[in-house]
C-alpha positions, -999 to 999 in steps of 0.1 A, spaced: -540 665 -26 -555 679 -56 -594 692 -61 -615 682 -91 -630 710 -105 -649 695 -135 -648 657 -150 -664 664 -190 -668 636 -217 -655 642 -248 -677 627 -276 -668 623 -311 -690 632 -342 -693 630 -373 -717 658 -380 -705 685 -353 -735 711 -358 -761 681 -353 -744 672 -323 -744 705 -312 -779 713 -324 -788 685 -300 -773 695 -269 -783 733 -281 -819 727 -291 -833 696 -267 -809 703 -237 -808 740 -238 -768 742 -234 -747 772 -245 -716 770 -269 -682 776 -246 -656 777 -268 -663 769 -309 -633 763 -327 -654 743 -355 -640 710 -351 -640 709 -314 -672 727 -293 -671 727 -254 -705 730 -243 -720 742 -212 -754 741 -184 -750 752 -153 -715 741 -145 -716 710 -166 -694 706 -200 -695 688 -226 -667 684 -253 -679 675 -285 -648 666 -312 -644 656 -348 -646 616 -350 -620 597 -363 -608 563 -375 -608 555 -339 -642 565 -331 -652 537 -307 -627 552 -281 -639 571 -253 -624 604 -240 -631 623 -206 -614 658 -196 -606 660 -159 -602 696 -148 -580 702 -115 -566 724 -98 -534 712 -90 -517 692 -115 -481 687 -102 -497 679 -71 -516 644 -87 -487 640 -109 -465 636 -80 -491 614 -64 -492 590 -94 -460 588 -112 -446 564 -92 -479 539 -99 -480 538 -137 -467 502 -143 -483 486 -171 -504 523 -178 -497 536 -215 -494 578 -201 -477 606 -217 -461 636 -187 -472 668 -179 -472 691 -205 -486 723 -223 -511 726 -246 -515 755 -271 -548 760 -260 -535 772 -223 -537 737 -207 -510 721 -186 -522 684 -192 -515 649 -185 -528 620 -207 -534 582 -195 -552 555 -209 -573 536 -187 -570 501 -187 -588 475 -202 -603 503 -220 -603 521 -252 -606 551 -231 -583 582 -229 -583 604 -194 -574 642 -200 -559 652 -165 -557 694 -168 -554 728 -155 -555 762 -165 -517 777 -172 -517 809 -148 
């Protein structure tokens, strides 16, 4: 079975630098990654994903990290009746992902890992 290596909330904004100023300034995390319209924020080994909002902006997004995907995709495939999913795939951003909405929710789980 798989190992979760890191489970982040993604939260949108409408003012990126002010949500960043606040987790910088009052809860003394450091920037990650910056690519201006999506900042992954760090302390100790938490993250925090911070993304431009949207028309949607009431949804909810997490970002599981693991470190076998094929592994849980095997393991849930075959249990995804009635679950709105999209398969494993790769992200430009060197991320092997799968994406599922959790239901009765408005809420998007990121299922990844790093592309060796």
């Amino acid at each position: 079975m798989y190992k979760a290596k890191h489970l982040s909330p993604m939260v949108p904004s409408f003012d990126i630098a002010k949500t960043v100023s606040f987790f910088i300034d009052l809860l003394k995390f450091e920037i990650l990654r910056d690519d201006k319209t999506y900042v992954i924020l760090q302390k100790d080994n938490l993250t925090v994903h911070i993304l431009q909002a949207g028309k949607d902006v009431g949804e909810m997004e997490f970002y599981l990290e693991v470190d076998d995907l094929l592994s849980i995709w095997n393991y849930i495939k075959s249990n995804l009746d009635g679950i709105k999913f999209k398969e494993p795939f790769n992200q430009i951003y060197g991320m092997r992902e799968i994406h599922l909405i959790i239901p009765m929710t408005k809420t998007l789980l990121f299922i990844g890992q790093t592309i060796s």
